[in-house]
C-alpha positions in Angstrom: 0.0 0.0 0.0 1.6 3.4 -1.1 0.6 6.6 0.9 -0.1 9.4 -1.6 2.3 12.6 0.0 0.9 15.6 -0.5 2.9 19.3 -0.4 0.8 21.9 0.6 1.5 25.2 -0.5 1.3 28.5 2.0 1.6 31.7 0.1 2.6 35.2 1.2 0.5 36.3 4.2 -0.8 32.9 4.6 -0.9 29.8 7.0 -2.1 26.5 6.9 -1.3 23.4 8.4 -0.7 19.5 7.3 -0.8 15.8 9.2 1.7 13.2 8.1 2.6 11.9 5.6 1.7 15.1 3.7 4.3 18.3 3.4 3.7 21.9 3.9 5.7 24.7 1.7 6.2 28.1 1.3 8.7 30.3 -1.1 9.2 34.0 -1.6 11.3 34.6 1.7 12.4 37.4 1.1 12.4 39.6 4.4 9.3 37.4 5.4 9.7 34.9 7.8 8.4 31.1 7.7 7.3 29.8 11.2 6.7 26.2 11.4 5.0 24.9 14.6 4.7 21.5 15.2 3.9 18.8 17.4 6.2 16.0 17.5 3.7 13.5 18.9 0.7 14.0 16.7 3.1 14.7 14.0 1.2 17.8 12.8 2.7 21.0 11.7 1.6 24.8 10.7 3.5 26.9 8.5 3.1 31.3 8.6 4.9 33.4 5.9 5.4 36.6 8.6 5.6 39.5 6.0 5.4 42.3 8.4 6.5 42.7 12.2 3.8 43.9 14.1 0.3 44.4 13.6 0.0 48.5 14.0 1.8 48.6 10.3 -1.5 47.9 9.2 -3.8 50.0 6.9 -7.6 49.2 8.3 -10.0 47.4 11.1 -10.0 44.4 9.0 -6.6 43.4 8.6 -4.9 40.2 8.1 -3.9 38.0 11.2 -1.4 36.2 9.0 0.4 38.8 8.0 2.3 39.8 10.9 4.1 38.3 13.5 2.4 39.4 16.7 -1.5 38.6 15.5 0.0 35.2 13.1 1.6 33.0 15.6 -1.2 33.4 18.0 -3.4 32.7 15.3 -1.7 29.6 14.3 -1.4 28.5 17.5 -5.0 28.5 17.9 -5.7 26.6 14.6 -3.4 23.9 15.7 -5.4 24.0 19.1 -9.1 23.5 17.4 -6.8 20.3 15.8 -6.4 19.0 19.5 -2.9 20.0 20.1 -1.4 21.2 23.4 0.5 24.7 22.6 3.0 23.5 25.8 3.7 20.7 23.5 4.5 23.1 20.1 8.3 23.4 19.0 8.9 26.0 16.2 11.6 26.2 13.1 11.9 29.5 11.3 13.8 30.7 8.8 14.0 34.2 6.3 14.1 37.2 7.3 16.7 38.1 4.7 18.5 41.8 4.7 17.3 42.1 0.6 18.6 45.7 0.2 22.0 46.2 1.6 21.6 50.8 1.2 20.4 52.3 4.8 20.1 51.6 7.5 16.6 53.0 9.1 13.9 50.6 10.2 11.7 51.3 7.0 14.5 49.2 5.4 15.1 46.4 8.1 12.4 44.9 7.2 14.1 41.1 7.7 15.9 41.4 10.8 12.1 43.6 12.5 10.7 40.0 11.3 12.8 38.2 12.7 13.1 39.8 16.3 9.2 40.1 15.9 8.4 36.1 15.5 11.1 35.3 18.5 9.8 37.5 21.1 6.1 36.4 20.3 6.9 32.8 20.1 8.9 33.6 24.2 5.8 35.4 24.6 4.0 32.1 24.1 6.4 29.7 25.3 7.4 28.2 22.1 10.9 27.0 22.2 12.7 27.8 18.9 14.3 24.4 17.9 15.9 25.8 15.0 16.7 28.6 12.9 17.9 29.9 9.3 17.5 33.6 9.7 19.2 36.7 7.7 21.7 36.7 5.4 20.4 38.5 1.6 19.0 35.5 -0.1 15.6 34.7 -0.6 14.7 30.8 0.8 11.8 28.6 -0.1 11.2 26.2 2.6 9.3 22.8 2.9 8.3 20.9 6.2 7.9 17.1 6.8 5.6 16.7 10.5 6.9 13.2 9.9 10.6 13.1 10.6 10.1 17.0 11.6 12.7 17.9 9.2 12.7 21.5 7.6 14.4 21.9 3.9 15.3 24.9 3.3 16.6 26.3 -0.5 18.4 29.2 -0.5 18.9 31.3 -3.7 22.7 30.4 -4.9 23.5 28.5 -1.6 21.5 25.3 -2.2 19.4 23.0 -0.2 20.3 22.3 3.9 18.0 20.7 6.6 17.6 21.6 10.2 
C-alpha cells in the first residue's frame, strides 16, 4: 500500500497546516519569515509566511492576522489548538528574514531582521521554544516541512538546499 504525499502550498501572508505523511511549503522569503509549529507527537505542523513585524503597520480594522508576526503566531497556534494540540507541546523552526537591500540603514528598510526579532519575542511570549533557525543573510529561501521526521528543507537562492 503506497501513501499518496501531499505538499501543501502557503503563500505570502498565509498559514495552513498539514498531518503526516503530507508536506507543507512556502517560497518567496524574502524579508518574510516562515514559522513552522509543530507537534512532534501527533506529528502535525503549521506553517506562517510573517511579512510584516507587528500588527500596527496595518492599513484598516480588517486586517490580516497572517500577515504579521504578533496577531499570526497566536493565530496559528489557535488553529493547531481547534486540531487537538497542546501549545505547551508546540516546538517551532523559522527561517527568512533576509536583509534584501544592503543601502540604509533605518527601520523602514530592516524589514528582515524587525521580522525576525518580531516572530522570537512572540513565540517567548507564548512559550514556544525555537528548535531551529535559518534567519538573515540576503538570499531569498523557499522552505518545505515534513511533520513526519520534523525535518525542515530549506533552498536558498545560490547557496542550495540544507536541513535543520
Amino acid at each position: 500500500m503506497s501513501t499518496m504525499k501531499t505538499v501543501i502550498r502557503v503563500g505570502i501572508a498565509d498559514m495552513n497546516i498539514v498531518n503526516m505523511p503530507n508536506t507543507i511549503r512556502t517560497s518567496g522569503l524574502g524579508s518574510c519569515v516562515g514559522v513552522v509549529l509543530y507537534d512532534e507527537v501527533k506529528k502535525i505542523a503549521g506553517l506562517l509566511h510573517v511579512m510584516l513585524p507587528d500588527s500596527s503597520l496595518g492599513r484598516s480594522d480588517n486586517i490580516n492576522l497572517a500577515k504579521f508576526a504578533d496577531t499570526g503566531i497566536y493565530a496559528l497556534m489557535e488553529l493547531l489548538k481547534a486540531e487537538g494540540v497542546r501549545p505547551l507541546s508546540l516546538k517551532a523552526k523559522i527561517a527568512g528574514g533576509a536583509q534584501m537591500f544592503q543601502f540604509g540603514t533605518s527601520d523602514s528598510i530592516r524589514i528582515g531582521p524587525r521580522n525576525v526579532e518580531a516572530v522570537k519575542k512572540e513565540l517567548a511570549r507564548l512559550s514556544i521554544p525555537i528548535i531551529a533557525e535559518d534567519t538573515g543573510g540576503s538570499s531569498g529561501r523557499t522552505i518545505e516541512f515534513d511533520p513526519a521526521t520534523k525535518m525542515l528543507s530549506i533552498r536558498t537562492v545560490n547557496a542550495g538546499i540544507r536541513e535543520i
